[in-house]
ZAMARGU-4260 file (C-alpha; in steps of 0.2 Angstrom, whole numbers, plus 5000, padded with zeros to 4 digits):
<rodrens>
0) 5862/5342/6027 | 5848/5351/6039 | 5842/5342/6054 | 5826/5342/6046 | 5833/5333/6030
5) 5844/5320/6040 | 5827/5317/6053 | 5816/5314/6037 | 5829/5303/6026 | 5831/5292/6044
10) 5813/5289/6046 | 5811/5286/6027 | 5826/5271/6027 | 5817/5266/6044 | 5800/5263/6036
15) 5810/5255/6021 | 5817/5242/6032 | 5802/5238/6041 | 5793/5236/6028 | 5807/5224/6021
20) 5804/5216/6042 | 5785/5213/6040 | 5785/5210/6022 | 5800/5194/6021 | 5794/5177/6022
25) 5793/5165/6038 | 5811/5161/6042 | 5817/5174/6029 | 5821/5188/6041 | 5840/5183/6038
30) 5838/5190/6022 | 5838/5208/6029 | 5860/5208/6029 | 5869/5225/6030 | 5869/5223/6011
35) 5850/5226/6010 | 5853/5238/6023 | 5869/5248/6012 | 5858/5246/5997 | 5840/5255/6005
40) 5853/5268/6011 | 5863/5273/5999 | 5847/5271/5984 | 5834/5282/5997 | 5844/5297/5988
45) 5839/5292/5973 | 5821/5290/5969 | 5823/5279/5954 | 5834/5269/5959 | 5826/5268/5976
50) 5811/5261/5968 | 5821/5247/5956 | 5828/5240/5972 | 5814/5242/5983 | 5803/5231/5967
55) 5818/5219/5968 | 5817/5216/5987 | 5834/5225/5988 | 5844/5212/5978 | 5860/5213/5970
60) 5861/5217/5952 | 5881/5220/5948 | 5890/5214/5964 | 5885/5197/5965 | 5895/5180/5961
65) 5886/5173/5949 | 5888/5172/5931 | 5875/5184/5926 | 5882/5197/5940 | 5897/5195/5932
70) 5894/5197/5915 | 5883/5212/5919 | 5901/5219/5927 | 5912/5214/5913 | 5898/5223/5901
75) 5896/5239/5910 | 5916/5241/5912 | 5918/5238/5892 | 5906/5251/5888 | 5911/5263/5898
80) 5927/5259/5890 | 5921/5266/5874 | 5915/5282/5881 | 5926/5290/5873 | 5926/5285/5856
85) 5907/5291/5856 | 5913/5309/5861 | 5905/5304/5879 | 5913/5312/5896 | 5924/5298/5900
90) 5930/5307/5916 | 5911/5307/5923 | 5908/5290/5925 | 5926/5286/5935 | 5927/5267/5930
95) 5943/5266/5939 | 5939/5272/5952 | 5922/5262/5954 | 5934/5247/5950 | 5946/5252/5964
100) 5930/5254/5975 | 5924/5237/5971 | 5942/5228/5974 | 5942/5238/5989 | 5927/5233/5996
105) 5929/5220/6012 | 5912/5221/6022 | 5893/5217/6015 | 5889/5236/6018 | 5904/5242/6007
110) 5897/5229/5993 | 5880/5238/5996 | 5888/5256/5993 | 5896/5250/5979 | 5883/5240/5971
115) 5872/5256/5970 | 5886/5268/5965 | 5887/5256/5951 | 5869/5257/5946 | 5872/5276/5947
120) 5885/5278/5935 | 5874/5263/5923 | 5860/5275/5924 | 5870/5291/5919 | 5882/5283/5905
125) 5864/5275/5897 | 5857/5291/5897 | 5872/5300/5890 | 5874/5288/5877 | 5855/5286/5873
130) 5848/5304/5873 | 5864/5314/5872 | 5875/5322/5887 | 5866/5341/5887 | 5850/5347/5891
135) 5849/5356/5872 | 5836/5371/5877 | 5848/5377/5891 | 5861/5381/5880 | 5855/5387/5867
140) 5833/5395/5869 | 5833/5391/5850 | 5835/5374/5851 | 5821/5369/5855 | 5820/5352/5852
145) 5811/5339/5862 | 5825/5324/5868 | 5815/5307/5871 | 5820/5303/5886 | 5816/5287/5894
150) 5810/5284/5910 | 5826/5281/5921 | 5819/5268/5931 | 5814/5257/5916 | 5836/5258/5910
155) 5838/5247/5926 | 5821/5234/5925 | 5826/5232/5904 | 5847/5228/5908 | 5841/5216/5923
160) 5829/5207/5910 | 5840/5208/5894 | 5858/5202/5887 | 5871/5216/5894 | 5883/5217/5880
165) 5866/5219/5869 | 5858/5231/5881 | 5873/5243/5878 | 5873/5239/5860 | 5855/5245/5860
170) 5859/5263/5865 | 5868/5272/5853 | 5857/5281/5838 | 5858/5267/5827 | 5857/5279/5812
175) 5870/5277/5797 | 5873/5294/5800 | 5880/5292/5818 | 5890/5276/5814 | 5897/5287/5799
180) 5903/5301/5810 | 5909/5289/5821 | 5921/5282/5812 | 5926/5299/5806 | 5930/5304/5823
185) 5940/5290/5826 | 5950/5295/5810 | 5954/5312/5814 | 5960/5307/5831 | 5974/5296/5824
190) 5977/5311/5812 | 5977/5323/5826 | 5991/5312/5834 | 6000/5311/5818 | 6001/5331/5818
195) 5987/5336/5807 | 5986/5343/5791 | 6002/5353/5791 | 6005/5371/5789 | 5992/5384/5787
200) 5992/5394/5771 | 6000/5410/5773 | 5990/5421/5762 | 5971/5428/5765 | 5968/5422/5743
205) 5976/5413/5729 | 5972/5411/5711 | 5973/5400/5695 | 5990/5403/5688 | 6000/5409/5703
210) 6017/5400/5708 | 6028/5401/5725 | 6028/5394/5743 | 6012/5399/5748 | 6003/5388/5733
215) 6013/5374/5738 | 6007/5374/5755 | 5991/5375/5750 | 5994/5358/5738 | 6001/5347/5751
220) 5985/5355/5763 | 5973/5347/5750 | 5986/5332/5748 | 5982/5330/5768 | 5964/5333/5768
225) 5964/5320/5751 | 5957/5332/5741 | 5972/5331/5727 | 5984/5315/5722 | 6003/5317/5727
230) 6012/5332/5715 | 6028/5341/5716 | 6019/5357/5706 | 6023/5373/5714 | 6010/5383/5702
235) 5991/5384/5703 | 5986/5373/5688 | 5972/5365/5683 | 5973/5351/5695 | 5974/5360/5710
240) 5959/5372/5704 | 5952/5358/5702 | 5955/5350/5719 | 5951/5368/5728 | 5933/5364/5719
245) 5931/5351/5728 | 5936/5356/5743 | 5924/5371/5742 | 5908/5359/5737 | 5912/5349/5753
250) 5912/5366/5763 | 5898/5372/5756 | 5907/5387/5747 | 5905/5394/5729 | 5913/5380/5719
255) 5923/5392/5709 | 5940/5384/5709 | 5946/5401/5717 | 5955/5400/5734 | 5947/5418/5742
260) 5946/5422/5758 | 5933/5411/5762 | 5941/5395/5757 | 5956/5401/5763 | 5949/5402/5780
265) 5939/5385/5778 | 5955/5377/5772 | 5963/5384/5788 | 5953/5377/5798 | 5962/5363/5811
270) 5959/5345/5814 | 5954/5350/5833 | 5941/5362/5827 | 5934/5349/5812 | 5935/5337/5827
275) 5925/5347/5837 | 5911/5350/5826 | 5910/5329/5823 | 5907/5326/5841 | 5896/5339/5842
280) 5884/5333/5830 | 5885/5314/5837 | 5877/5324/5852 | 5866/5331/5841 | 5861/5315/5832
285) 5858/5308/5850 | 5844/5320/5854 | 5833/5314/5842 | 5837/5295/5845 | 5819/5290/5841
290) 5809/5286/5821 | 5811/5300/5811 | 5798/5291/5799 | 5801/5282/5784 | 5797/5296/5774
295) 5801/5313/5782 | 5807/5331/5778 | 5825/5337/5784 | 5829/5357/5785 | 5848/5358/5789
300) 5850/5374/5794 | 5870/5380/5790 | 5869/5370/5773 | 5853/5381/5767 | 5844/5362/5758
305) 5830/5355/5763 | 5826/5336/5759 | 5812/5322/5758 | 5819/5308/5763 | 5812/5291/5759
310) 5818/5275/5767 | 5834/5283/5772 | 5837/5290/5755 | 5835/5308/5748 | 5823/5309/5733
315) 5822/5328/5732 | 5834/5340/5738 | 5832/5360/5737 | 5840/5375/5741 | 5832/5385/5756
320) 5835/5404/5764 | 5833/5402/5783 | 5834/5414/5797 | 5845/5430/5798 | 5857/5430/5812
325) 5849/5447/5823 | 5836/5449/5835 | 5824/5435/5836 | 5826/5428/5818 | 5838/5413/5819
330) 5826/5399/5813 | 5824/5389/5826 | 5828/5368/5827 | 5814/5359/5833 | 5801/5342/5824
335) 5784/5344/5820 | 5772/5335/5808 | 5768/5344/5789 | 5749/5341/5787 | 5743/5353/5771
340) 5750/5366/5761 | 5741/5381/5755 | 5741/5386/5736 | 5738/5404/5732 | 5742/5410/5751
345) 5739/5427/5761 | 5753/5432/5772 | 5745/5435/5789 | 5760/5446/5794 | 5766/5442/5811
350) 5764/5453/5826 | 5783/5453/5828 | 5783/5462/5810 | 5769/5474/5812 | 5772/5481/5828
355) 5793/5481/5824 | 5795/5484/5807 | 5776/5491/5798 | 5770/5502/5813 | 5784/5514/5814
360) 5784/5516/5794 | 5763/5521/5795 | 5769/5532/5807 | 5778/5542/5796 | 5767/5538/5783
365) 5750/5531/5781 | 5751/5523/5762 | 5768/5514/5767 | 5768/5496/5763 | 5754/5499/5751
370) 5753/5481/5745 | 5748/5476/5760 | 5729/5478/5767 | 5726/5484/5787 | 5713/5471/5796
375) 5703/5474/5809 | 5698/5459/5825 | 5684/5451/5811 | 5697/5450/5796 | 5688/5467/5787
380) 5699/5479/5777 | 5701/5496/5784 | 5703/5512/5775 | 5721/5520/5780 | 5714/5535/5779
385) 5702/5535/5794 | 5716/5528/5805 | 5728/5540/5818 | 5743/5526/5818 | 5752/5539/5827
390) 5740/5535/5845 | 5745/5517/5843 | 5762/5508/5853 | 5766/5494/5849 | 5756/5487/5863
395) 5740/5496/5860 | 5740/5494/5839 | 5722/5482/5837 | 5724/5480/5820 | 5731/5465/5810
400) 5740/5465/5794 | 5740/5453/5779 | 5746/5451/5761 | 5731/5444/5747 | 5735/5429/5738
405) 5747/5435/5723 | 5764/5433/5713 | 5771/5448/5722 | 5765/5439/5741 | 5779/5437/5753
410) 5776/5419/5753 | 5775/5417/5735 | 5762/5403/5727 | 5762/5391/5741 | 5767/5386/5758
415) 5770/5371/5768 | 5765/5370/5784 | 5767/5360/5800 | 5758/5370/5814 | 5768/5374/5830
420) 5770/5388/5842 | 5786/5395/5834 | 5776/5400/5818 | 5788/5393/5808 | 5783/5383/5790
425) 5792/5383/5773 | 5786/5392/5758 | 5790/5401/5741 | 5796/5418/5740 | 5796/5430/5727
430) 5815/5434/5731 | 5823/5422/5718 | 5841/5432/5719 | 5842/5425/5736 | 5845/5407/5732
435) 5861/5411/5725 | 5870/5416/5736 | 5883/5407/5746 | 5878/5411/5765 | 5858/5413/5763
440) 5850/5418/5781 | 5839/5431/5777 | 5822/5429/5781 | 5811/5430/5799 | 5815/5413/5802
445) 5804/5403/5791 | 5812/5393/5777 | 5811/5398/5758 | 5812/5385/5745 | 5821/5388/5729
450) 5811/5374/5719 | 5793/5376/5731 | 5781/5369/5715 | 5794/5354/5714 | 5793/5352/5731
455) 5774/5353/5733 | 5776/5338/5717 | 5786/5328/5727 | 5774/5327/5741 | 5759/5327/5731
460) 5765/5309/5722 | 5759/5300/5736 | 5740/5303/5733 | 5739/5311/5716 | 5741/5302/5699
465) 5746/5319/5691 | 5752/5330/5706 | 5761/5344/5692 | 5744/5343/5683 | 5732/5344/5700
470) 5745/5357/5708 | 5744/5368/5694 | 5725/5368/5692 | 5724/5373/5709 | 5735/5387/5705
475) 5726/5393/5691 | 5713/5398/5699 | 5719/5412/5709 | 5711/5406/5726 | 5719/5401/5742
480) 5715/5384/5743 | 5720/5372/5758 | 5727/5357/5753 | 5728/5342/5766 | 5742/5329/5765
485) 5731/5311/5766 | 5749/5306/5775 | 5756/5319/5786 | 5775/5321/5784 | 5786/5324/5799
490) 5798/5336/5798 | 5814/5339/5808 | 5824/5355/5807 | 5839/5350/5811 | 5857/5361/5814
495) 5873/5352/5807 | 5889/5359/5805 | 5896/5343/5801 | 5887/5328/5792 | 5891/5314/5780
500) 5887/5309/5761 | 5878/5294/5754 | 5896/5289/5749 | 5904/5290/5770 | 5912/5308/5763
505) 5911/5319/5780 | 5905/5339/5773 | 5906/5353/5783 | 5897/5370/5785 | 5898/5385/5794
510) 5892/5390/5812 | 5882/5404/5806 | 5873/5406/5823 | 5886/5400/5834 | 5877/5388/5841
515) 5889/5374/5840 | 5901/5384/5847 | 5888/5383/5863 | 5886/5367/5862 | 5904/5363/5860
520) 5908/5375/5876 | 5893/5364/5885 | 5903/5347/5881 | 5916/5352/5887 | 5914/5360/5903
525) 5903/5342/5905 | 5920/5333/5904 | 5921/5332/5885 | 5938/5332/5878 | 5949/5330/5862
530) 5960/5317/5861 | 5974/5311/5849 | 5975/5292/5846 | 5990/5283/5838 | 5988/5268/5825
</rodrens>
């Protein structure tokens, strides 16, 4: 601490207790113990906090004797308790050793320090719990997603005013999904402490027919994961093909009831790192703790869908492409609000692509990318022929590019869009072969639609009668045609490599960025840890 530092905090705490001097009433100059004294000292390095107990005229709200102190004690000391089963850094909020500190305490200036010390760790485990542990856009610039943090001050004045066991209730996403992967954590960490699922299989592929070891190591691993009754079979029959199917549709994998290397590798996978991924998402499912709308759109990222979901129910599902892993195309994860969609659209190609990617190839040859017309600053087409590309960097190239309304458009026959500075929206493609595959991150980091018409149906049905008829109509006609939503629709792009079914059923996907890997790494140098629980 400077002399500067330590001069100003002294003549801050000494205008604080003045003020506490001229402000108390006649004969109330008692009031101003060593415990208010502890308390302006310890909060003054705290500006929220300083400004709760300040408003409070520095009284107590945990250390107290009365019944309400106490219950507010018993309720911080149980929640904390459960920190851990909501995958929260249990280690950073010492109750032990803010007990011990408590028992400890023999003066009114050791209550003081402890009593803000308290609302310290209160303000921390709230947030935590609330709005998630991480800050997400410092570890990973792609997630970009904006966490509704409350105002720390207001954690402190809504506790003092509300029921404490309720309070903490309160703070948790109170999403099925999050109660859903919260009981699954629990239930791997009692089958982490029972050993797992067994041995690995030792073989990179299997197939229908086989017999040996190796098969039957791979039956008792689906017995374990409950993907297949009990059996004594040492051969690859039709139940176990029919078992390693499921396995793969909860995986995301070709459901083709052959154990490649890719199921092999999925199926290989251990507790800790399924675990991992669980408490990862609760994180995740904490940073967007707020209404997601009763009717909203949901991009998952690693399982390649896009939904509308109505009342907490999915009405329309569809396969998506999203963003190739390389250079700045991972899609990123963010919410935003859909407002139109655009029938028959141009691509206005993004500067990213012109400069990187269409420049170079003029360069070498004027008439490359043909089916796509070269714009000047007023949107009029210029003639190739009259252009040098050769004098232009990517810096100094004026011109735009874009792609006319058309079958062959890189967007297809409609796009969906929800403005926002990542210039990122959802449309058709004309790249149909794509949607077939089993990993699909291909594109610049928009999100392709495998059933775009369906999708522009589904959200049409709120305002039109016929919205196939009135969707098609406007397609016929060739134009590009701007199409308002009377009801916007949020969206939220979301990045899970763990989620749950309707039916409690937990799926898993692939980290194709790596970003729950991050996130995983952030978690736990926060404190974050696995643990095995018995019974």
């Amino acid at each position: 601490m400077t002399v500067t530092f330590f001069r100003s905090w002294m003549v801050a705490l000494g205008l604080i207790l003045t003020a506490m001097l001229w402000t108390a009433p006649q004969g109330a100059l008692a009031q101003v113990t060593a415990f208010k004294q502890a308390v302006a000292e310890a909060a003054a390095r705290d500006a929220d906090i300083a400004a709760f107990y300040k408003a409070s005229g520095y009284e107590s709200l945990w250390t107290g004797r009365s019944g309400r102190e106490r219950q507010r004690r018993v309720a911080l000391f149980k929640a904390l308790d459960q920190a851990g089963n909501h995958g929260l850094p249990a280690a950073r909020y010492d109750a032990a050793g803010l007990q011990a500190k408590m028992k400890a305490a023999q003066t009114q200036r050791d209550r003081g320090l402890v009593e803000v010390e308290m609302s310290r760790t209160f303000l921390q485990f709230s947030r935590d719990l609330q709005t998630g542990v991480l800050v997400p856009s410092r570890v990973d610039r792609a997630i970009v997603r904006q966490v509704p943090y409350r105002d720390r001050t207001s954690y402190l004045v809504n506790f003092s005013k509300s029921s404490p066991s309720g309070f903490f209730k309160a703070l948790a996403p109170k999403t099925m999904e999050y109660t859903a992967l919260m009981k699954e954590k629990l239930r791997m960490e009692r089958l982490l402490a029972k050993g797992g699922w067994g041995q690995q299989v030792p073989v990179s592929t299997l197939k229908p027919g086989q017999s040996g070891d190796a098969v039957a190591i791979m039956r008792n691993r689906l017995i374990a994961m409950g993907f297949l009754k009990r059996t004594n079979t040492q051969t690859y029959d039709t139940d176990v093909q029919a078992a390693v199917q499921q396995f793969q549709l909860a995986h995301g994998l070709t459901a083709d009831g052959v154990a490649g290397q890719a199921t092999i590798a999925e199926m290989n996978m251990s507790v800790q790192e399924r675990l991992q991924s669980i408490i990862v998402a609760m994180e995740r499912e904490r940073w967007v703790n707020q209404e997601r709308g009763r009717r909203h759109i949901l991009v998952n990222i690693p399982d390649f869908t896009a939904k509308v979901v109505d009342n907490g129910k999915v009405t329309f599902e569809t396969r998506s492409v999203v963003g190739a892993n390389k250079d700045d195309r991972p899609t990123p994860e963010f919410s935003d609000v859909m407002e139109f969609m655009v029938i028959n659209p141009s691509w206005y190609v993004p500067r990213s692509i012109v400069t990187k990617e269409y420049l170079p190839a003029l360069k070498r040859n004027r008439n490359a990318v043909r089916h796509i017309e070269i714009t000047d600053s007023r949107g009029r087409k210029v003639n190739r022929s009259a252009v040098n590309f050769n004098q232009y960097t990517a810096r100094t190239f004026p011109f735009a590019m874009r792609q006319p309304p058309s079958k062959g458009n890189a967007l297809g026959l409609v796009k969906f869009m929800f403005p926002n500075v990542h210039n990122i929206y959802l449309h058709d493609t004309p790249a149909k072969n794509l949607f077939g595959r089993e990993v699909r991150a291909y594109s610049h980091g928009c999100v392709r639609l495998a059933d775009p018409f369906d999708f522009a149906y589904a959200l049409l049905a709120k305002q039109e009668a016929n919205p196939q008829q009135y969707f098609q109509s406007v397609l016929a006609t060739g134009r590009e045609t701007r199409v308002d939503l009377k009801a916007p629709v949020p969206v939220h792009i979301i990045y899970r490599t763990a989620f749950t079914t309707p039916k409690g059923h937990t799926q898993y996907r692939r980290d194709i960025y790596g970003r729950d890997a991050k996130v995983w790494k952030a978690l736990s140098n926060a404190g974050v840890a696995l643990r095995a629980v018995q019974g």
